[in-house]
N, C-alpha and C positions, 0 to 999 in steps of 0.2 A: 320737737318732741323732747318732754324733760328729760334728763340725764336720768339713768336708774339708781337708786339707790341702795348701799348696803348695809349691813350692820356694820358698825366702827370696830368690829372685835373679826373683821370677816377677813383681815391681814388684805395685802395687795392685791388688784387684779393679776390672775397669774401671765398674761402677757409681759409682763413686766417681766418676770424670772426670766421667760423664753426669750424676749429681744433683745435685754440686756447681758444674755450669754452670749450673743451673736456677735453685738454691739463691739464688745470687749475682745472676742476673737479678732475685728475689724481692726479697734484699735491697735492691738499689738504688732497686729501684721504691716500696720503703718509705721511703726516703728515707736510709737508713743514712751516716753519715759516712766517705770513703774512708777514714781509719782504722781505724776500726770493722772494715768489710771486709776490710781487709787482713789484719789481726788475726785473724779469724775465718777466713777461706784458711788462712793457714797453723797456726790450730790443726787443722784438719780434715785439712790433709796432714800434721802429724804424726801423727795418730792411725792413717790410714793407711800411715803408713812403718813406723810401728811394729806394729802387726798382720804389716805382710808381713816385717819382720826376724823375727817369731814362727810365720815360716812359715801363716800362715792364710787361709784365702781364704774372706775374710769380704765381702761384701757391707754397704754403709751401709744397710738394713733389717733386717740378719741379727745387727746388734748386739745383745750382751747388756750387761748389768751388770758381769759381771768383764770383758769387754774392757775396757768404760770404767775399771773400777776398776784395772784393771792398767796402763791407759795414764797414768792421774794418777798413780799411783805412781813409773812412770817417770818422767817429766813432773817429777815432785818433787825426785826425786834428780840428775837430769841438767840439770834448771833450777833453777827454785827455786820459793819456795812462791809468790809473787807471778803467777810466769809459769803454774805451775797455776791458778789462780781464774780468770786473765784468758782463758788459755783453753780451760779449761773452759766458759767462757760460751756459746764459738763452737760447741764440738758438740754444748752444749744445744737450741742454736735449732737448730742441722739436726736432730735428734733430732724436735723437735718440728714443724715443717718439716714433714720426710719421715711424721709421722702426718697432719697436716692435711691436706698434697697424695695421702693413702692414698696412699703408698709403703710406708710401714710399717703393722702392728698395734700397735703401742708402743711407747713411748718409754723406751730401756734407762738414760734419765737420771733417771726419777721413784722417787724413795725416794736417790738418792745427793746429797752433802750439797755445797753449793758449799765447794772449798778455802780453809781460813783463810787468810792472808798479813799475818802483823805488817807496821803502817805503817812505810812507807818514812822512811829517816830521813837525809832532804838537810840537809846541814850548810849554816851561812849563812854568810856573808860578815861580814868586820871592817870596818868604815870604811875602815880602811886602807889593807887589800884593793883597794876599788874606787880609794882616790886613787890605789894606785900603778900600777893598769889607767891612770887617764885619763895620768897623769906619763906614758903613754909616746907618747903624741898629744898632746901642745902647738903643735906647728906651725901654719903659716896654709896648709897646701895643703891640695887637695881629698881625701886621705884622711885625714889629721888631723881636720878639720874634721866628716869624716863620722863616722869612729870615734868623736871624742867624742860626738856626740848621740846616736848610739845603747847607747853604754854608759851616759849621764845617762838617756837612756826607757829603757829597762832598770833601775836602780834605783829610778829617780823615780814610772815610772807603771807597776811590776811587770805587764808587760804578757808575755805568751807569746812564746815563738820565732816561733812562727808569725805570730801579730799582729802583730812588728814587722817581719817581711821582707813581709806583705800592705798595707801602707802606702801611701797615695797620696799624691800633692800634698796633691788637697785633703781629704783627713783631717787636713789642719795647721790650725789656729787659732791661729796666732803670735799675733795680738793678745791674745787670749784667755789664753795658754799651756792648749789645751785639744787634745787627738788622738782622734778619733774612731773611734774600733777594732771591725772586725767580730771577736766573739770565738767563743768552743767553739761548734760549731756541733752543736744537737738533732739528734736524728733528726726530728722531724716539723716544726720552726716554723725550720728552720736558724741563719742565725748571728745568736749574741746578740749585737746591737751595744748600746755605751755611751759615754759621754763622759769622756774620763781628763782630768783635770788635772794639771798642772805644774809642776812649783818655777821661781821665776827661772830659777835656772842650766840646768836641764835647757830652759826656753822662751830662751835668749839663743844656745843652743848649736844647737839648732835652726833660729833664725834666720842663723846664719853658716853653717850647712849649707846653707839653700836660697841664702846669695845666692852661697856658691860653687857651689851644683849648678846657677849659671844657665851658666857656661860650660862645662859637660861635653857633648860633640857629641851626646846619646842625651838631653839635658835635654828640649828641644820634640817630642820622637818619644814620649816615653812618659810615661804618669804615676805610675808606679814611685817613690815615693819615694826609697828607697836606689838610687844607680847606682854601677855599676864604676869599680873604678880601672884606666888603662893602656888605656881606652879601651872596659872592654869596658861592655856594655848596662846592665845592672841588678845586686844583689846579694841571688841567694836565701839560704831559710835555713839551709843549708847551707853558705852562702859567710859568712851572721854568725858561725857557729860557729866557721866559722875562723880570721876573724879576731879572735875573741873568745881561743881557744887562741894565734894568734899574739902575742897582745899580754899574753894570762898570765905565755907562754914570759919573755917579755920585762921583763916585771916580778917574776917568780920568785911568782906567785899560784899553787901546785898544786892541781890535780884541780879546775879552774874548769870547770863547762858551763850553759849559758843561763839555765836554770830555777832556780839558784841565786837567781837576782836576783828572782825572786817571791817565794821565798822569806824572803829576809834582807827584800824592801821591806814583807810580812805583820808578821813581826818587828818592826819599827823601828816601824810604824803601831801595831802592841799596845802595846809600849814608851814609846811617846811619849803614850800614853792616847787613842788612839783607838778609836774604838764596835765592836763585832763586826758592826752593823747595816751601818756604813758601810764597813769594809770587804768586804764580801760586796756590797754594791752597786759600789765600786769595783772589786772583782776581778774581777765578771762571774761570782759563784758563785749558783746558788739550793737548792745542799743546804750545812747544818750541818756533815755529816760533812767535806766538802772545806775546809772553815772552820777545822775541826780541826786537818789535817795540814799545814797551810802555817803556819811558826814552830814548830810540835812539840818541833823538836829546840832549840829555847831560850825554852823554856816555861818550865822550871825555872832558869835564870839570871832570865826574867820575874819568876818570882812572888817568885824572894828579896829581887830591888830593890823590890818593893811592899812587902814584909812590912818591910824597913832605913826608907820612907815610915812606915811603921804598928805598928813594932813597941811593943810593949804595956811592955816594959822600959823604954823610953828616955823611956815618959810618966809616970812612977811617980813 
């Protein structure tokens, strides 16, 4: 029997609204990472917007295989391949989902293949780069003070966007030079905490961050690490990114954003002959593959400098 069909203006089958409320209840009580869900949301209202621009009034149990095939198709072309696999993920699980909770007979996702997606390929950072980010925070006032220590943790202890706007007080070990970081948080055991350590510079810069953050009026009310400048409360990460763009701007660093600096710090530890063991225990990774793509993109500068160390000619 054909599929019915509906007006392209007639918005989703409303099954969709209903399952995917449920769906999403399931998910959190799994424990899922609010990214994670979010991600997943909105691949599922893709898939539905795209159905009803095809005029179909398709129900999420009434899927088949070419919806899904036709919606990563789209998906491809209109994103990219990266953003196919990642959410493709999301209308696997409801797919599956909707069998387990018998809503469906089947899952119109088994036999289709998860979308490839070549690694992403973040360029790093030059030395240089980062002095002429700090060159532009020399000062001794409280934004000065603050921006440098967050651009030193940032290179120094390749720590996440997120990790360094969830920072607390006492996540600091000034003594120590050591920050104590809740990181990627699992679905089931949540967040991986670990202990970073710190170069001098990055633990000195730190140190003149807290004793200026004693007199910001929001210092005793919270224990936010980073606080506002101009009086206001705290600095989400959201507000690092901008300050990180303001201070590119300002240095003439293009196309800087946060995650570079895990990057080039990946980089710099391979470079300097550190272990893959120990950076995967400092970065807060426990798969291989994530091991991989962090320095990727100066792998191949890597291994030339090893090979100029080793080269077979220069020993002859």
């Amino acid at each position: 029997m054909a599929t019915p069909q509906r007006s392209p203006h007639a918005g989703p089958h409303p099954e969709f609204a209903l399952l995917t409320t449920s769906w999403e209840l399931s998910l959190r009580a799994d424990g899922y990472a609010d990214n994670s869900v979010r991600s997943y949301l909105l691949a599922v209202r893709s898939l539905a917007g795209w159905l009803t621009d095809q005029g179909a009034a398709v129900a999420p149990a009434e899927l088949t295989r070419d919806h899904v095939r036709g919606w990563l198709a789209w998906v491809r072309q209109t994103r990219s391949p990266a953003t196919a696999r990642s959410w493709y993920g999301g209308v696997r699980h409801l797919c599956a989902w909707l069998v387990d909770e018998g809503e469906a007979a089947r899952n119109p996702t088994d036999g289709i293949r998860t979308p490839v997606a070549p690694p992403p390929a973040t360029p790093i950072l030059a030395p240089d780069d980062i002095k002429a980010l700090l060159a532009t925070c020399t000062g001794q006032d409280f934004t000065s003070r603050r921006d440098t220590a967050i651009i030193l943790v940032l290179a120094d202890g390749g720590l996440r966007l997120a990790e360094v706007a969830g920072l607390t007080v006492t996540d600091v070990d000034v003594a120590n030079r050591v920050l104590y970081v809740a990181g990627k948080a699992s679905r089931r055991s949540g967040p991986r905490h670990r202990a970073v350590p710190l170069g001098l510079k990055a633990g000195r810069a730190l140190d003149r961050y807290l004793r200026a953050r004693r007199t910001h009026p929001y210092a005793a009310i919270t224990a936010a690490l980073w606080l506002g400048h101009a009086g206001r409360p705290t600095l989400s990460a959201d507000g690092v990114e901008r300050m990180l763009q303001r201070r590119a701007t300002v240095a003439g660093v293009a196309g800087l954003h946060p995650h570079m600096f895990r990057h080039t710090w990946a980089h710099q530890f391979r470079a300097a002959g550190g272990s893959e063991g120990d950076l995967m225990t400092l970065g807060g990774w426990r798969s291989r593959a994530m091991l991989d793509r962090y320095g990727a993109t100066a792998a191949a500068g890597r291994a030339a400098e090893a090979y100029r160390r080793l080269s077979l000619g220069d020993r002859l």
